[in-house]
C-alpha positions in Angstrom: 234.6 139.4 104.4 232.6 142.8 105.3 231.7 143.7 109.2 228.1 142.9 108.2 228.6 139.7 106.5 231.0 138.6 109.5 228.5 139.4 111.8 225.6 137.4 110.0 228.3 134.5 110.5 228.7 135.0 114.0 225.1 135.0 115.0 224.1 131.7 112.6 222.0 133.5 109.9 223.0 134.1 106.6 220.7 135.8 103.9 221.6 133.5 101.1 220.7 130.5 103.4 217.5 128.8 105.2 216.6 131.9 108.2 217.5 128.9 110.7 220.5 127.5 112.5 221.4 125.2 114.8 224.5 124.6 117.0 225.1 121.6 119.3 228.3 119.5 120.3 228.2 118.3 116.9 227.9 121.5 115.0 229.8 123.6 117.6 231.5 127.2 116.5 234.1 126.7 114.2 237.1 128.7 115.7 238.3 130.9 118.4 237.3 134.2 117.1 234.2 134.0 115.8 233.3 132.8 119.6 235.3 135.1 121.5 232.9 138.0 119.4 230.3 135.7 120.3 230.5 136.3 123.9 229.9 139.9 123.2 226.4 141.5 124.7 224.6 142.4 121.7 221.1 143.1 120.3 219.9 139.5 119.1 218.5 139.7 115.1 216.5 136.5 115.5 215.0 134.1 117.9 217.2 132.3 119.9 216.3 128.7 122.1 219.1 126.4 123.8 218.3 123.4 125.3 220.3 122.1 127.9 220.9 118.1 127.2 223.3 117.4 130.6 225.4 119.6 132.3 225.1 123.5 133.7 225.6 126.8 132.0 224.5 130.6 133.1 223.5 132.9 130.4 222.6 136.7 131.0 219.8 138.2 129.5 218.3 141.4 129.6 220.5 142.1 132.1 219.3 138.8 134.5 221.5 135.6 134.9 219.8 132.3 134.2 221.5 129.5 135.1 220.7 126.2 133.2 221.0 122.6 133.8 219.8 119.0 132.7 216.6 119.5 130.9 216.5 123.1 130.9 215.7 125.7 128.3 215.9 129.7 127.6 214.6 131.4 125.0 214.8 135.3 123.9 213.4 136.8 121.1 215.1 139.2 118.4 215.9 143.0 119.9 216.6 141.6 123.4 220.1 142.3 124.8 222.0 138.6 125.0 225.6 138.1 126.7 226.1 134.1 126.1 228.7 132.8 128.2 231.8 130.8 127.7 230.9 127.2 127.0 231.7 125.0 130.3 233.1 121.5 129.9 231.3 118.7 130.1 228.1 120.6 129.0 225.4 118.9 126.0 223.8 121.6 124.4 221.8 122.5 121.1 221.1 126.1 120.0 218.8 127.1 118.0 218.4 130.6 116.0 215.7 131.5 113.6 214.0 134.8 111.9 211.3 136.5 111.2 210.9 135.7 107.8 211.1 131.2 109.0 208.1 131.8 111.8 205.7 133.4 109.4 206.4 130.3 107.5 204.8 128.2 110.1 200.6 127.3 110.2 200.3 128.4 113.9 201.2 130.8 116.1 203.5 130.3 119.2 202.5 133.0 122.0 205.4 132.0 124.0 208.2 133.3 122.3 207.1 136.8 123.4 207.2 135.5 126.8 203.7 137.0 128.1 204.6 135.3 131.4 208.2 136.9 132.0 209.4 133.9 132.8 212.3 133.2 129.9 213.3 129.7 131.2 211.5 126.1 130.9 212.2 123.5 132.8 210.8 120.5 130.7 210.0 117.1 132.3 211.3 113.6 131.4 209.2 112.9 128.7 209.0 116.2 127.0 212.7 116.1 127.7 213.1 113.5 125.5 210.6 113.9 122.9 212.6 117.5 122.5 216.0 116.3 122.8 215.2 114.2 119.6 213.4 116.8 117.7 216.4 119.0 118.0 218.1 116.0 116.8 216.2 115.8 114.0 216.8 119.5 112.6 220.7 119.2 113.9 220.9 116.3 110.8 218.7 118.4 108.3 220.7 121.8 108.6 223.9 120.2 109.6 224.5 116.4 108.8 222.8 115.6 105.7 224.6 115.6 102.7 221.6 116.4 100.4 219.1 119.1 100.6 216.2 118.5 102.8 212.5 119.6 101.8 212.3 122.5 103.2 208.7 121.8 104.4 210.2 118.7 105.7 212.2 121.1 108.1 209.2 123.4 109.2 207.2 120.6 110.0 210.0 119.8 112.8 210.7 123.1 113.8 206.8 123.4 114.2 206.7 120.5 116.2 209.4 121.8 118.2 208.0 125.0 118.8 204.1 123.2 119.8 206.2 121.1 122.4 207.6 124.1 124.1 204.3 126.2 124.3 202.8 123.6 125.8 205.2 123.3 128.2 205.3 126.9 128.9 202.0 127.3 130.0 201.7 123.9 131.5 199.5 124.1 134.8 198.6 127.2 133.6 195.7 126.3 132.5 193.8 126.4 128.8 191.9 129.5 129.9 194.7 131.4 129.8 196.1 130.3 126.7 193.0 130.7 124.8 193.0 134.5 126.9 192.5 137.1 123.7 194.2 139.5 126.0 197.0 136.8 125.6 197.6 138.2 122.1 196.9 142.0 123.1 199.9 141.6 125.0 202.3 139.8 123.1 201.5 142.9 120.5 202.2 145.5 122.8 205.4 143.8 123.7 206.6 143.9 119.9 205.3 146.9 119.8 207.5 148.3 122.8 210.7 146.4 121.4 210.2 148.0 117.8 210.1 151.9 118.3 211.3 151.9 122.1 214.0 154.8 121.5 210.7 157.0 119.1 209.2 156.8 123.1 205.8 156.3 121.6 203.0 157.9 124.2 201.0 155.2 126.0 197.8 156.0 124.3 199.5 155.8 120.4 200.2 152.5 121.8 196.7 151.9 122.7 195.2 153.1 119.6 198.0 151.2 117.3 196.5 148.3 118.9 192.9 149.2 118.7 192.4 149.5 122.5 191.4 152.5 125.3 194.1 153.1 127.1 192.3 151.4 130.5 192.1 148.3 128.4 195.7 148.3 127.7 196.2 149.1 131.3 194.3 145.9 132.3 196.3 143.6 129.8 200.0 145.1 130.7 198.6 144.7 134.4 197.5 141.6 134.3 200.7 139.6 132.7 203.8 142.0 133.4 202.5 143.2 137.0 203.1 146.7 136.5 201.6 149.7 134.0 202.6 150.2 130.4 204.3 153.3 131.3 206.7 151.3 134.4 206.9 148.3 131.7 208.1 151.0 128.9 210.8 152.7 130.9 211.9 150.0 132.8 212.7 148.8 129.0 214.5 151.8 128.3 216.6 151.5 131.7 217.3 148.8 130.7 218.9 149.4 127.5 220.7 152.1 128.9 222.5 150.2 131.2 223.6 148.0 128.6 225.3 150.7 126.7 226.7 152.2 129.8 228.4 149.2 130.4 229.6 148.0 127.0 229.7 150.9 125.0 231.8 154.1 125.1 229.4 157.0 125.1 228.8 159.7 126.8 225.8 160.0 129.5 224.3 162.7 127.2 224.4 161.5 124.3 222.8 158.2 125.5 220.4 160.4 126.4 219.6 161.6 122.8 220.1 157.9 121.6 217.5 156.5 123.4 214.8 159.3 122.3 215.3 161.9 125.5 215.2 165.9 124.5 216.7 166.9 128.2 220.1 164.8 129.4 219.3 166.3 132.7 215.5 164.5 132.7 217.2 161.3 131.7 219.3 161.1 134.5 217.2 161.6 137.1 214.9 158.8 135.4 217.7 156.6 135.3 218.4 157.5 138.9 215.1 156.7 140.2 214.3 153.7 138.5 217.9 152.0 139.4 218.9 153.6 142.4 222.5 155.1 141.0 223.3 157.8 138.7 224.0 156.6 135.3 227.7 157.0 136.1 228.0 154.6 138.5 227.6 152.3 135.5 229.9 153.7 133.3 232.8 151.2 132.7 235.4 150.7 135.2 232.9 151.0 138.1 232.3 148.8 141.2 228.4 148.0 141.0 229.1 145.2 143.2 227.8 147.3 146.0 230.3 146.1 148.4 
């Protein structure tokens, strides 16, 4: 088996099959190694939700821990930076990773999985609890259990269904106002937008015009639902990354530099500095960021 083909494995998705997967205590990883790779930070290819059934797990994303227990989910979408964790005993899970190509599929839209609200957790009550837990169910026996091939309109329909449950819940209390906000859908495009060319360092107002908007308009929107401008919101994306390969890859502050779309090393690390408070060595492998 090729490195790519072995890494489509590892993540759920395989081209010749349905652009879904699920996992759960049923359908569980099928051997050491492929979880051990697993457990590796890496750039997710496809949407990724796990539900929490009973029991507590902590996951990192983006750099942040999340810990999860009864009733709780997380959700990323692809291009973020995901660490899973070592599975816990005890714990009921399911896991659920689809693409690109399987969401256009669907009749509606879903403006959560963007996470307009920075908030990449749910916490889902009783009843939705419930009503989820057996939709997950549902598509655990379609792409897993049955021994026949399942319509696969028959399996959209659920994972739409699934999907409508955890909007709602999402932006429960929110209010429909903001649901219905068309800013809402500004945003979530300036997001992809950012996620998609963040290393070509696209100026703020070829942002604005890809997305038909003056660049005080876009200032409004990225203000309004990430609390900060589209400049902070675009290089605190970018610290991000670089932190990630600082601590899990072996290269070289300067040629991170170039990687991530910087013509002066020099520029980038006082960047780096200001917006984390240490130099980019200080996260280098092998270095205490405990801060002790």
């Amino acid at each position: 088996m090729n490195v790519q083909k072995q890494k489509e494995k590892n993540e759920g998705l395989q081209h010749d099959q349905p652009g879904i997967k699920i996992r759960s205590n049923d359908n569980p990883y099928l051997s050491a190694d492929p979880q051990k790779n697993l457990l590796q930070p890496r750039r997710l290819s496809s949407y990724f939700i796990v539900l929490i059934e009973s029991g507590s797990i902590t996951y990192n994303l983006e750099l942040q821990d999340y810990t999860l227990t009864d009733g709780h989910l997380l959700f990323a979408m692809p291009n973020q930076i995901f660490t899973p964790p070592a599975k816990t005993n005890d714990l009921k899970y399911f896991k659920l990773l689809f693409d690109e190509n399987t969401l256009a599929l669907l009749p509606q839209q879903f403006p959560f999985l963007v996470n307009p609200l920075n908030a990449p957790t749910i916490a889902l009550d009783p009843a939705a609890k419930e009503r989820v837990i057996k939709v997950f169910g549902i598509l655990n026996q379609i792409l897993h259990l049955d021994k026949y091939e399942t319509d696969t309109e028959i399996m959209l329909a659920y994972l739409s269904s699934l999907l409508s449950e955890l909007n709602s819940a999402y932006f429960k209390n929110k209010g429909p106002a903001n649901i219905l906000n068309p800013n809402l859908s500004k945003f979530i495009a300036f997001k992809l937008a950012v996620e998609t060319s963040l290393t070509e360092q696209p100026s703020i107002n070829a942002i604005a015009e890809k997305l038909a908007l003056s660049t005080n308009s876009l200032y409004r929107i990225v203000k309004e639902y990430a609390g900060t401008s589209p400049k902070d919101y675009f290089i605190s994306r970018l610290m991000a990354e670089a932190q990630r390969k600082l601590r899990y890859s072996n290269i070289s502050i300067k040629e991170l530099a170039y990687e991530l779309g910087f013509n002066d090393p020099d520029y980038f690390s006082r960047l780096f500095k200001k917006s984390t408070g240490k130099s980019a060595s200080e996260f280098l492998p092998g270095q205490d960021l405990s801060g002790e």
